[in-house]
C-alpha positions as a printed NumPy array, in Angstrom:
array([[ -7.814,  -7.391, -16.313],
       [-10.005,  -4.713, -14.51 ],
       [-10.973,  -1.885, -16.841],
       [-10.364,   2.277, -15.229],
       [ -7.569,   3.593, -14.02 ],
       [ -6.133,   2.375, -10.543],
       [ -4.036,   5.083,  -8.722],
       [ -2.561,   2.965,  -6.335],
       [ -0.547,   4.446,  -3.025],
       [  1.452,   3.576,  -0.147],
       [  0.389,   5.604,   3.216],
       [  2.359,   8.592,   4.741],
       [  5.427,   7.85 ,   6.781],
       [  4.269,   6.555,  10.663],
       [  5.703,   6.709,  14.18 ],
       [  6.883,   3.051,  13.73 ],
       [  8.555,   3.373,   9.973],
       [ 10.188,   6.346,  11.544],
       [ 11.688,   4.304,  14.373],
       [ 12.226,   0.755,  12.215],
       [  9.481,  -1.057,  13.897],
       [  7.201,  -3.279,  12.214],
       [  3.254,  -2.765,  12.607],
       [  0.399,  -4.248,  13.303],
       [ -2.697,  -3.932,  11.74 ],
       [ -4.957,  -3.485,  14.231],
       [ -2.817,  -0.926,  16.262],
       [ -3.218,   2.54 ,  15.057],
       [  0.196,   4.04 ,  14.24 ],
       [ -0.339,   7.651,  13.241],
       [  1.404,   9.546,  10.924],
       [  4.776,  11.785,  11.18 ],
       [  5.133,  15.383,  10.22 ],
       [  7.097,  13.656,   7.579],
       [  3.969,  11.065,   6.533],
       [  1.435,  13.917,   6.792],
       [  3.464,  16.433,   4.518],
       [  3.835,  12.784,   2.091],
       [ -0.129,  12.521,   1.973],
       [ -0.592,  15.791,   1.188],
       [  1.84 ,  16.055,  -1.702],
       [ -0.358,  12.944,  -2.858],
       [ -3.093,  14.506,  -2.48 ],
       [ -1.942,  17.662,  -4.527],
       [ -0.643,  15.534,  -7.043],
       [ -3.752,  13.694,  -7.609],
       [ -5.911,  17.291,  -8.124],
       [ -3.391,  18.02 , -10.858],
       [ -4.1  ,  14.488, -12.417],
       [ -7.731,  14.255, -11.91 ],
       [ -8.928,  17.871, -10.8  ],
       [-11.003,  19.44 ,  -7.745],
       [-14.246,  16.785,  -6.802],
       [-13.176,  14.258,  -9.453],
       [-15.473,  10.804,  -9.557],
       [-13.597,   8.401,  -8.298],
       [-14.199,   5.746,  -5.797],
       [-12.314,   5.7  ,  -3.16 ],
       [-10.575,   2.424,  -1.457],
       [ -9.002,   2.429,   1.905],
       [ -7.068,  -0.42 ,   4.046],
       [ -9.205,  -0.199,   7.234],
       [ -5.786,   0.638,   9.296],
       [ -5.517,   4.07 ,  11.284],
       [ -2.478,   4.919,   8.984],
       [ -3.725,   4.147,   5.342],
       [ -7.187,   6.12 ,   7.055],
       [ -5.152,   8.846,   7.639],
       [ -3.468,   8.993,   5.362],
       [ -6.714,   8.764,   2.853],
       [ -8.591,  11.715,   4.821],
       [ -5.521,  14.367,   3.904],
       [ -5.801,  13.074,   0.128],
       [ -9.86 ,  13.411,   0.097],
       [ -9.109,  17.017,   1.682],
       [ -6.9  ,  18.115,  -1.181],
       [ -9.193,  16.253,  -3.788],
       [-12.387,  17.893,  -2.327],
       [-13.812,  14.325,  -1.755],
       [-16.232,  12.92 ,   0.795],
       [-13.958,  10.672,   3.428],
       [-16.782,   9.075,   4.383],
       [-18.001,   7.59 ,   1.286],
       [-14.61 ,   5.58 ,   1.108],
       [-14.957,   2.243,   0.572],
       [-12.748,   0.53 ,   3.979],
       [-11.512,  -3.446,   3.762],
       [ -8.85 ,  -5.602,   5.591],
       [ -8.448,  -6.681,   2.039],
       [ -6.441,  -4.368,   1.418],
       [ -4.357,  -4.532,   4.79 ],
       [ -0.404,  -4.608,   5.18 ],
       [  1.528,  -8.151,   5.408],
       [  0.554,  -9.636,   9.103],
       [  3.485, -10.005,  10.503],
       [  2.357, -11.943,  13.607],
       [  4.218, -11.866,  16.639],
       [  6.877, -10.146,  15.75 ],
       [  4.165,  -7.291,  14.96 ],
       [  5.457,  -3.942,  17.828],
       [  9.065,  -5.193,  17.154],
       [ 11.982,  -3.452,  16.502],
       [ 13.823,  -4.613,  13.774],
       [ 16.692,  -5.21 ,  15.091],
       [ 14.923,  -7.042,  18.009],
       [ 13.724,  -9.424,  15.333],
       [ 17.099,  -9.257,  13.296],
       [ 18.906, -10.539,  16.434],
       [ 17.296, -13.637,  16.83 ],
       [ 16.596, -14.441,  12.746],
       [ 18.779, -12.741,  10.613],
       [ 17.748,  -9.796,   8.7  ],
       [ 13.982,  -8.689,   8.074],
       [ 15.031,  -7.041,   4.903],
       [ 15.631,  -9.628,   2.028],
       [ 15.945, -10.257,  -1.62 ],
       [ 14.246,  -7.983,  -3.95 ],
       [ 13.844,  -5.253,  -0.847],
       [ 10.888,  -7.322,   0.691],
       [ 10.023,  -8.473,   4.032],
       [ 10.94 , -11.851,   5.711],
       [  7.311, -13.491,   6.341],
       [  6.738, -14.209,   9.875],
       [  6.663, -17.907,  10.951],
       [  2.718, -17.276,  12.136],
       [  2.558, -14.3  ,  10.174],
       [  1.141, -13.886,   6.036],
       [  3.395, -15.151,   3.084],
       [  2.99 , -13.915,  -0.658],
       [  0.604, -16.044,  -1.547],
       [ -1.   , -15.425,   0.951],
       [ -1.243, -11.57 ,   0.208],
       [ -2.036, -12.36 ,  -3.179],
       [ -5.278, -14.513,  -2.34 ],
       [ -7.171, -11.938,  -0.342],
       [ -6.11 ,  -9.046,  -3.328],
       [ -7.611, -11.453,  -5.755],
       [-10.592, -11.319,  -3.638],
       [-11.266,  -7.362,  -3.671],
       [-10.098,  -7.723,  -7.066],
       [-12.735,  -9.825,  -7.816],
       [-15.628,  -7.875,  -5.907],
       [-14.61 ,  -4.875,  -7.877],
       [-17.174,  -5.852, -10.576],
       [-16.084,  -4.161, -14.038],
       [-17.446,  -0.455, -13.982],
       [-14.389,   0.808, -14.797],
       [-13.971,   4.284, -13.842],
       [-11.004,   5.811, -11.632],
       [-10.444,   4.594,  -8.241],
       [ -7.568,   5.585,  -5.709],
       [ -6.46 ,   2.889,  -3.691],
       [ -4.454,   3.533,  -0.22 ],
       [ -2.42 ,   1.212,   1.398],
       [  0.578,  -0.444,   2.354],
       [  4.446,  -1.155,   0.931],
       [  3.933,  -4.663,   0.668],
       [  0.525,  -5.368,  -0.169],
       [  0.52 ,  -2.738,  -3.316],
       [  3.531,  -4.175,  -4.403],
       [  2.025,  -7.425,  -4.473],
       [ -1.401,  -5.457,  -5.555],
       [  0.53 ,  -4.016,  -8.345],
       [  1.948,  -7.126,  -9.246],
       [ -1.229,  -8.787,  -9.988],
       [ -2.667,  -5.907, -11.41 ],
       [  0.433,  -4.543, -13.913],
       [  0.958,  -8.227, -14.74 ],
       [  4.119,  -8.54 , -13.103],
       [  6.095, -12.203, -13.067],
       [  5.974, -14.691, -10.33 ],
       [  8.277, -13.886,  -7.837],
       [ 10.559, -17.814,  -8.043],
       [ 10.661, -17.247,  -4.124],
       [  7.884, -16.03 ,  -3.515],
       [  5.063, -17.268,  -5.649],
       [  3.218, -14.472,  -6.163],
       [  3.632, -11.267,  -8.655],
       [  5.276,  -8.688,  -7.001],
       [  5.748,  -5.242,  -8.431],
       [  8.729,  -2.926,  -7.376],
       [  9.218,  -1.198,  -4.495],
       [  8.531,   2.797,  -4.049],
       [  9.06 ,   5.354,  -1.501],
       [  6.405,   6.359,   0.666],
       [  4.462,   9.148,  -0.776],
       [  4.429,   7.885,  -4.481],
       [  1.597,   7.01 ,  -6.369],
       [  1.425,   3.413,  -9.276],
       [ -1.032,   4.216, -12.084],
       [ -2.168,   1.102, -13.023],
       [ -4.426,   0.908, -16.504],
       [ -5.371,  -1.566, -19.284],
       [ -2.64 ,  -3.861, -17.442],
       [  0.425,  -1.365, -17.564],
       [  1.501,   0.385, -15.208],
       [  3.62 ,   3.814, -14.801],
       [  5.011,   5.731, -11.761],
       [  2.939,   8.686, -11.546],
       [  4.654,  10.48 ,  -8.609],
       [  7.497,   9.607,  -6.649],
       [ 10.423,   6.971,  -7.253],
       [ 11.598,   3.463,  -6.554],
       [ 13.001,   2.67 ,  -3.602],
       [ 16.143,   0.808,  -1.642],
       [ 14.546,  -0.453,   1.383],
       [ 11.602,  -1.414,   2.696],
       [  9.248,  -0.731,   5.715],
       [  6.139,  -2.495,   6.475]])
């Protein structure tokens, strides 16, 4: 269990979530009106939490959208974009070739995308949970133990599974990996001392990678 607080967030609504197609990560999908207004209301609801220029450190997945998405929180908090500390670690579920898809594309040819527990079907050459859950142990592990805050910006998925490990959720019996539930874009997990609360926003019914 990592000591600090994690304040842990999914990015801002993108041209693909909009349009029910699923991303890649190394294809920049930027942000709607809708996603933008999202990562500002984070970002306002952060200041309230932590105040103007608080010390934090600041961890982005190195995808345009979470990037974005992290540079409209840093300008509410009054923090340095820059500084952010950016890692595939902490990128969405790979998909693989159905990656630029529409879902119903996809859903035509495999049955739906959407499954139990409002997560996504795993590509046959894509990531599984396990999978997702082995490279978050990793940057959990480099973390080190200086406690302190840190805001974390990301995906649907991989927080979930993030939050899983991190809020000490059960094994998922499908899935084999701790997966936390699902929120709408534009809310924000606390995570501390192994609990975790829903700081701003609300659980979900569907899910969008």
């Amino acid at each position: 269990m990592k000591s600090g607080r994690f304040f842990i967030m999914r990015h801002g609504e993108t041209v693909y979530n909009a349009t029910r197609r699923l991303q890649a990560n190394n294809i920049h999908t930027p942000l709607t009106r809708q996603g933008v207004e999202q990562a500002v209301a984070m970002g306002c609801a952060l200041r309230r939490e932590l105040g103007e220029k608080p010390q934090v450190t600041l961890h982005i997945s190195d995808t345009g959208r979470a990037l974005q998405t992290a540079a409209l929180i840093a300008e509410e908090l009054g923090l340095d974009w820059f500084a952010g500390q950016r890692t595939m670690d902490l990128k969405e579920i790979d998909m693989g070739s159905w990656c630029g898809r529409s879902y119903g594309e996809v859903e035509d040819e495999v049955g739906p995308i959407v499954i139990e527990d409002h997560l996504l079907r795993p590509a046959p050459d894509g990531e599984n949970y396990l999978m997702i859950a082995e490279r978050l142990n990793r940057w959990i592990d480099g973390l080190g133990d200086g406690g302190g805050d840190h805001i974390v910006v990301m995906h649907g998925i991989s927080s979930r599974v993030l939050r899983g490990i991190m809020a000490g959720y059960p094994v998922h019996p499908l899935h084999g990996a701790p997966i936390a539930p699902s929120l709408v874009q534009g809310s924000i997990a606390l995570v501390e001392d192994g609990e975790e609360q829903v700081l701003y926003g609300s659980e979900r019914g569907i899910e969008h990678a």
